[in-house]
Z-matrix of the N, CA and C atoms (Angstrom, degrees):
N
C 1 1.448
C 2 1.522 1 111.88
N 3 1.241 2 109.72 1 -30.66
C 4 1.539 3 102.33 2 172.77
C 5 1.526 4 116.16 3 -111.85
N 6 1.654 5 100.00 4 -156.33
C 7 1.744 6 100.20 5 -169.32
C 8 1.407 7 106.68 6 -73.38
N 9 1.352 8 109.12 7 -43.30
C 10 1.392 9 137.01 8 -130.15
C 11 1.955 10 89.24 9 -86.62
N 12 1.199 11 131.55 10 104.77
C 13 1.716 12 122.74 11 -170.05
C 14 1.523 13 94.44 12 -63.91
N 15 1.372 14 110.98 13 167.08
C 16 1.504 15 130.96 14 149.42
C 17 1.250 16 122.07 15 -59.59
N 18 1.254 17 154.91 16 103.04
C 19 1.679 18 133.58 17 159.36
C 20 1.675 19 96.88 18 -55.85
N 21 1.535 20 84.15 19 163.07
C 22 1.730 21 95.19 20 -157.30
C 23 2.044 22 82.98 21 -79.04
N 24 1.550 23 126.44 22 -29.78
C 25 1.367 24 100.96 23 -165.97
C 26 1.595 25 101.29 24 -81.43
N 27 1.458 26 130.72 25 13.37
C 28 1.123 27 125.53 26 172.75
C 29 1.426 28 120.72 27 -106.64
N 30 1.809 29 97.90 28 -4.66
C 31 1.857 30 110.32 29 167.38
C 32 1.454 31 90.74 30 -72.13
N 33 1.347 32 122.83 31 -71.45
C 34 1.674 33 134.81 32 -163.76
C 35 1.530 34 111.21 33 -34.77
N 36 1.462 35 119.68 34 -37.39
C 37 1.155 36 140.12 35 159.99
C 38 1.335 37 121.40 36 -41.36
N 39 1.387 38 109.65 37 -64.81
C 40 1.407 39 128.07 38 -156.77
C 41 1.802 40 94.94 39 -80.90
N 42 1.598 41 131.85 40 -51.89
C 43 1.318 42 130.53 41 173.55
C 44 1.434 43 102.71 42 -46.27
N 45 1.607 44 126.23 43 -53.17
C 46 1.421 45 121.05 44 -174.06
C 47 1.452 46 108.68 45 -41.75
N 48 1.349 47 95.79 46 -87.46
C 49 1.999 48 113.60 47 163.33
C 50 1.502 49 109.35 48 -2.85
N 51 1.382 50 108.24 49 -57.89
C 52 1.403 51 98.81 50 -171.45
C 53 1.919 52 111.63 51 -86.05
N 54 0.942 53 74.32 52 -36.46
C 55 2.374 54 71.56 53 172.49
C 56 1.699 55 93.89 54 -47.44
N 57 1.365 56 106.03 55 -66.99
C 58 1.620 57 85.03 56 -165.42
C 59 1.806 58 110.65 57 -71.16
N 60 1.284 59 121.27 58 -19.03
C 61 1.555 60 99.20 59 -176.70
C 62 1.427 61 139.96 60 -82.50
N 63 2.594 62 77.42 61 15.70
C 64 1.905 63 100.21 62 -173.18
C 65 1.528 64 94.90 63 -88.56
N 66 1.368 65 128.40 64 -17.53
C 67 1.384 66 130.59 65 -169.53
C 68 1.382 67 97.92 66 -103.03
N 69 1.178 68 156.23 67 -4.27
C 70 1.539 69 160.79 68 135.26
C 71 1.220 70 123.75 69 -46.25
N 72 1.567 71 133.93 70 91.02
C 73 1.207 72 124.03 71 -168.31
C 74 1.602 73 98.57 72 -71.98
N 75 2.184 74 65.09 73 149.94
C 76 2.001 75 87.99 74 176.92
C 77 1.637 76 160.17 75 -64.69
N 78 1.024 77 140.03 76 128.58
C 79 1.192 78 115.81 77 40.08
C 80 1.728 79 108.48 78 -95.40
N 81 1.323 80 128.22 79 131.11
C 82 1.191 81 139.59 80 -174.90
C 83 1.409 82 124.63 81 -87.31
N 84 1.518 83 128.53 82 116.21
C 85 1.813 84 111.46 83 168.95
C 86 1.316 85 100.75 84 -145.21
N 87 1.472 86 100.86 85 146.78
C 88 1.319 87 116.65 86 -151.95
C 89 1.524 88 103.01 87 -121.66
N 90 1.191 89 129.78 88 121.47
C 91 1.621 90 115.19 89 -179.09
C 92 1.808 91 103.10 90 -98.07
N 93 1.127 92 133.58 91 162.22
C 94 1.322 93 119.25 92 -171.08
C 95 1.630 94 99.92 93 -159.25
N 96 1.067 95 120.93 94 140.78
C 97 1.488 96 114.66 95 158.94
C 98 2.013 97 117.06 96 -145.91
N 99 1.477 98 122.49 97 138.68
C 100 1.574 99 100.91 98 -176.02
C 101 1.695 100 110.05 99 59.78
N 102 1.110 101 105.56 100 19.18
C 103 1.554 102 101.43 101 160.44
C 104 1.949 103 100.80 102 79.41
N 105 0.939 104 95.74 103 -3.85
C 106 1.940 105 93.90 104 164.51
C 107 1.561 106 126.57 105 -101.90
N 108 1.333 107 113.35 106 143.67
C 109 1.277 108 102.15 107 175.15
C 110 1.412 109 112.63 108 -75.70
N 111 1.150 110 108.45 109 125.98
C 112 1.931 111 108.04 110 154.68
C 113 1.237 112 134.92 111 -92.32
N 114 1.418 113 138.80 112 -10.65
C 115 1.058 114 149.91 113 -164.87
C 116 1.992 115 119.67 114 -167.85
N 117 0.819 116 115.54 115 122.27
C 118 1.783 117 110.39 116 161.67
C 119 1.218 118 131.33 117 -147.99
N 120 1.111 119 120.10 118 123.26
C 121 1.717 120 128.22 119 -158.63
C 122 2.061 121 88.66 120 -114.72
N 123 1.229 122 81.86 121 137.00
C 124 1.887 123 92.73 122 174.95
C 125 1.514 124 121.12 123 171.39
N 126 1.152 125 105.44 124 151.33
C 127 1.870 126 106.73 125 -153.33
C 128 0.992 127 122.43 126 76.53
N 129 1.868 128 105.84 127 23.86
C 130 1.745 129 94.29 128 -179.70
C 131 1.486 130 98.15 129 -110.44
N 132 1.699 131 115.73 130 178.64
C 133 1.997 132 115.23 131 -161.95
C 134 1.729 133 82.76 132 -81.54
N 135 0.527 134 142.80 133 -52.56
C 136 1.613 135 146.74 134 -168.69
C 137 1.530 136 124.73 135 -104.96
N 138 1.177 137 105.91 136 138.55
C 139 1.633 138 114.47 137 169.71
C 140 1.569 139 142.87 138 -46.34
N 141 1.367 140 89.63 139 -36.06
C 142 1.535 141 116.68 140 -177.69
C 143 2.052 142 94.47 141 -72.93
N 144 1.472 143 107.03 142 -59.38
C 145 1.807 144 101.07 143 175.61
C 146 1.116 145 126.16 144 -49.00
N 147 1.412 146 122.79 145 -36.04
C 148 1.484 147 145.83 146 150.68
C 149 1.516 148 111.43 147 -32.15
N 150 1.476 149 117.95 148 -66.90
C 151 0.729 150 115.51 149 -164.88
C 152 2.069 151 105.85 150 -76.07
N 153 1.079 152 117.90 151 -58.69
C 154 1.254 153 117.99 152 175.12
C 155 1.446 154 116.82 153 -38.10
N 156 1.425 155 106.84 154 -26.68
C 157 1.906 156 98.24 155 159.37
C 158 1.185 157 120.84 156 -71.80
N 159 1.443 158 132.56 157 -55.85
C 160 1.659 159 141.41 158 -168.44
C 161 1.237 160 79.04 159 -50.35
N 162 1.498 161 132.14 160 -54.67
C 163 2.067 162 122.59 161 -129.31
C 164 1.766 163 88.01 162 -103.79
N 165 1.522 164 129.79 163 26.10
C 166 1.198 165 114.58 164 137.13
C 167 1.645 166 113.90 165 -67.81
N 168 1.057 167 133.46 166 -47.55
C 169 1.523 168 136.00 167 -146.29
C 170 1.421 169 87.68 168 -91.32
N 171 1.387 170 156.06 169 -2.01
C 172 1.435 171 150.83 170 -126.56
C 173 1.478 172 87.58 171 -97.73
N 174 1.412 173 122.62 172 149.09
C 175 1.275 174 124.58 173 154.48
C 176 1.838 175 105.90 174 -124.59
N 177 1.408 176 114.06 175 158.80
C 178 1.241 177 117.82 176 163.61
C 179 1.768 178 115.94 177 -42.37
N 180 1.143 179 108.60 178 127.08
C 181 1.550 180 139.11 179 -173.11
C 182 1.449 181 114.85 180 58.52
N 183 1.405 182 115.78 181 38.93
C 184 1.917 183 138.28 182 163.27
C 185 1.850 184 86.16 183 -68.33
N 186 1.073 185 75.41 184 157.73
C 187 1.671 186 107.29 185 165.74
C 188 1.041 187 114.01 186 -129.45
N 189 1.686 188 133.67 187 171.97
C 190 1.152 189 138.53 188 -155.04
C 191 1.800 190 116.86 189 -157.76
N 192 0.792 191 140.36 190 141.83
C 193 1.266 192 150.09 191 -139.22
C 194 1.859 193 132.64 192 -136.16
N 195 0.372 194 163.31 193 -18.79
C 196 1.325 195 161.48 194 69.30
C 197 1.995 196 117.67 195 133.06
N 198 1.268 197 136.67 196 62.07
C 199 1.333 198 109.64 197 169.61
C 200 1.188 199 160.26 198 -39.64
N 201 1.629 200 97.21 199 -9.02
C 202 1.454 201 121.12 200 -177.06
C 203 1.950 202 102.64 201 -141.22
N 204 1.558 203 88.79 202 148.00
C 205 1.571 204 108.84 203 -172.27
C 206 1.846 205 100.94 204 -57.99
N 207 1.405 206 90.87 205 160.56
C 208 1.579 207 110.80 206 -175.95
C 209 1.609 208 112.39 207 -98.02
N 210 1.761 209 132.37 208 78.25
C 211 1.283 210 132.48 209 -150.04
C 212 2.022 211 91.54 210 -84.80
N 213 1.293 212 104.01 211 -10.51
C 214 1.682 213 105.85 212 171.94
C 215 1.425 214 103.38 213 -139.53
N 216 1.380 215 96.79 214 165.75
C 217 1.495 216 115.81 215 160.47
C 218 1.201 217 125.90 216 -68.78
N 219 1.096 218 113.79 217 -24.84
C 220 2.276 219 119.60 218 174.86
C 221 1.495 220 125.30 219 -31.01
N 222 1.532 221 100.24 220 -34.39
C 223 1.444 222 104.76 221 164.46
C 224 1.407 223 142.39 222 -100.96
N 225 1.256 224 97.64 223 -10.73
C 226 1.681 225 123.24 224 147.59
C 227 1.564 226 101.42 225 -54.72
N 228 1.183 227 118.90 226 -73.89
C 229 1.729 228 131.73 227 -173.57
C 230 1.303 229 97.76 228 -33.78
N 231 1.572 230 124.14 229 -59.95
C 232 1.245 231 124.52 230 -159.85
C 233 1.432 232 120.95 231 -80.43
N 234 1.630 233 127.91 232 -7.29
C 235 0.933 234 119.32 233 -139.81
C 236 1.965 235 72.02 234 -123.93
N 237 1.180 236 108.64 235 -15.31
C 238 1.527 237 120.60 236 -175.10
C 239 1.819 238 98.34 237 -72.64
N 240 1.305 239 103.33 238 -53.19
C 241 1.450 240 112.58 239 175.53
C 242 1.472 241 109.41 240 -48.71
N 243 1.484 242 124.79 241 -62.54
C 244 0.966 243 128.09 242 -169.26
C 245 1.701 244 132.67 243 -77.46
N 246 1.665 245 97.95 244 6.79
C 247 1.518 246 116.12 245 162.67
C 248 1.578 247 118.71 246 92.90
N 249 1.679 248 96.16 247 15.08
C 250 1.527 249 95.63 248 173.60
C 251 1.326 250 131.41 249 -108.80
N 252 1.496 251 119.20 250 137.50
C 253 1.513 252 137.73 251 -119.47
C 254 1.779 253 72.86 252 -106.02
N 255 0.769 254 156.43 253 -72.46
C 256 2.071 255 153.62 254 -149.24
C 257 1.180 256 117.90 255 -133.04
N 258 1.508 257 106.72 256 135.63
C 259 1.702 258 119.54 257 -165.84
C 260 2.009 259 89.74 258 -107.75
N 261 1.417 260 90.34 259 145.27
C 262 1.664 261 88.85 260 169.08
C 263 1.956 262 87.65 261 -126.40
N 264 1.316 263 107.72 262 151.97
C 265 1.567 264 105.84 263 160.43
C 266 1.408 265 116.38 264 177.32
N 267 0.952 266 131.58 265 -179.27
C 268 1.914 267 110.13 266 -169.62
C 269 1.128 268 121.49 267 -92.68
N 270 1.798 269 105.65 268 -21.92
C 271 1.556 270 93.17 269 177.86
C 272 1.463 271 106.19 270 105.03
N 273 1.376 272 132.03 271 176.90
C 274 1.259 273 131.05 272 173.06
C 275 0.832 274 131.22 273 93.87
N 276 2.102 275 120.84 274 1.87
C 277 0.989 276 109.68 275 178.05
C 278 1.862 277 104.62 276 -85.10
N 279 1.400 278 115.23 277 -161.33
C 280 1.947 279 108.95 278 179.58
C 281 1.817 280 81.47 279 -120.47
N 282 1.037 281 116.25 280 21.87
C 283 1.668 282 112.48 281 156.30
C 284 1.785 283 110.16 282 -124.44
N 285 1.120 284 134.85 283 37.35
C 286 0.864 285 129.47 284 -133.01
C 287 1.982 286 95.83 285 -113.55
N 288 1.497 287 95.10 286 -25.97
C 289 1.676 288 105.76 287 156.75
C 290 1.210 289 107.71 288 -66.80
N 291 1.408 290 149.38 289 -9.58
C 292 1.423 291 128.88 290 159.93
C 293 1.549 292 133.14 291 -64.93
N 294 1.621 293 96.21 292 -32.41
C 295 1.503 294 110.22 293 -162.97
C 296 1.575 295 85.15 294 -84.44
N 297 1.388 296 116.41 295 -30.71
C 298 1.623 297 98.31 296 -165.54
C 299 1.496 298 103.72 297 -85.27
N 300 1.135 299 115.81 298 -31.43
C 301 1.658 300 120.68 299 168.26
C 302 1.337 301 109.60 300 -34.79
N 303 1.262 302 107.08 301 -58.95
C 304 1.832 303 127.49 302 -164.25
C 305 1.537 304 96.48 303 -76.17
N 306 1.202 305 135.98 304 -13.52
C 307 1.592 306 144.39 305 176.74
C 308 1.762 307 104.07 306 -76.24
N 309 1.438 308 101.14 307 -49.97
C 310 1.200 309 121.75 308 -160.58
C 311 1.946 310 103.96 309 -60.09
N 312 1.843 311 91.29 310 -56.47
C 313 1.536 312 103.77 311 -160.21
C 314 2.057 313 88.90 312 -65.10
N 315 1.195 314 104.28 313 -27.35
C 316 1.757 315 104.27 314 -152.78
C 317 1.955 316 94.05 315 -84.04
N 318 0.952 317 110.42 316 -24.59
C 319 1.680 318 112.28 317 160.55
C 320 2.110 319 79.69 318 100.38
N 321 0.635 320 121.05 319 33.82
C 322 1.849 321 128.81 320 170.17
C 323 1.250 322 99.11 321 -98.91
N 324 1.739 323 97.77 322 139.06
C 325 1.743 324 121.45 323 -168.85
C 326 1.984 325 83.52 324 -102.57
N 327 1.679 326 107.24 325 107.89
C 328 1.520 327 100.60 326 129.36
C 329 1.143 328 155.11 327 179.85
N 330 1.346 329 119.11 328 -167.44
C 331 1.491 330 123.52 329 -143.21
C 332 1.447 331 113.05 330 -95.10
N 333 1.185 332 114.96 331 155.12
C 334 1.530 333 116.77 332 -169.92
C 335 1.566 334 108.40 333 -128.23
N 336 1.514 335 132.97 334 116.84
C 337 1.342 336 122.24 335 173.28
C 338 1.199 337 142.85 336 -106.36
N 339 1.817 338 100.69 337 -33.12
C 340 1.621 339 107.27 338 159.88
C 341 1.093 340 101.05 339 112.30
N 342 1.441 341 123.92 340 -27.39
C 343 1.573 342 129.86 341 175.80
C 344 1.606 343 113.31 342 -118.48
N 345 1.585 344 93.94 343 142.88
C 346 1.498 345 105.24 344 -163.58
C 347 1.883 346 88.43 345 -121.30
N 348 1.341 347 102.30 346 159.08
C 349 1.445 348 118.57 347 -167.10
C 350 1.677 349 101.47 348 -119.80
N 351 1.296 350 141.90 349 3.24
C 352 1.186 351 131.62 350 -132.77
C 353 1.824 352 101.38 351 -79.62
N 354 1.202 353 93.32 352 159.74
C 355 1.408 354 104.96 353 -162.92
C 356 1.674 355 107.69 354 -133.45
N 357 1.118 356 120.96 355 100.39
C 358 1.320 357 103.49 356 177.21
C 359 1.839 358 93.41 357 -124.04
């Protein structure tokens, strides 16, 4: 979906991320790097709290994971701050050119799937 490609060890990443952020109740985000989890925020009312939990543990070139669509850019922003190189998430919001915009300008690889896992 964006400019910026995936490296394939940051696809391997991003599928991991998401296996576990289908067993993470929602809304779920998973930070991941080398096939480990680093971070996961879930069961919180909003995305953005979610996310500010996983992206404590974040290290430079983590990826990030997502069960639910991106209706803003805030977590793009944040996940940009916190040094992570690829977004995985399903997509679907009707703002959904923002987050990839904000992917685009922030040099972040991401991915779009169509399927959501949410778990409440």
């Amino acid at each position: 979906m964006t400019k910026q490609p995936v490296a394939e060890q940051e696809l391997r990443d991003l599928v991991f991320a998401m296996t576990v952020a289908k067993h993470v109740k929602s809304n779920a985000i998973v930070v991941a790097k080398n096939g480990q989890t680093l971070g996961i925020g879930g069961g919180q009312t909003n995305r953005i709290d979610a996310a500010r939990l996983a992206l404590r543990g974040a290290v430079a070139g983590a990826v990030l994971a997502s069960d639910g669509f991106f209706p803003f850019d805030d977590v793009v922003r944040a996940a940009h701050e916190a040094g992570i190189r690829a977004i995985l998430q399903p997509g679907g919001s009707l703002r959904d050119n923002e987050s990839i915009q904000a992917c685009d300008d922030l040099g972040i690889a991401m991915v779009l799937t169509g399927r959501r896992h949410f778990r409440h």
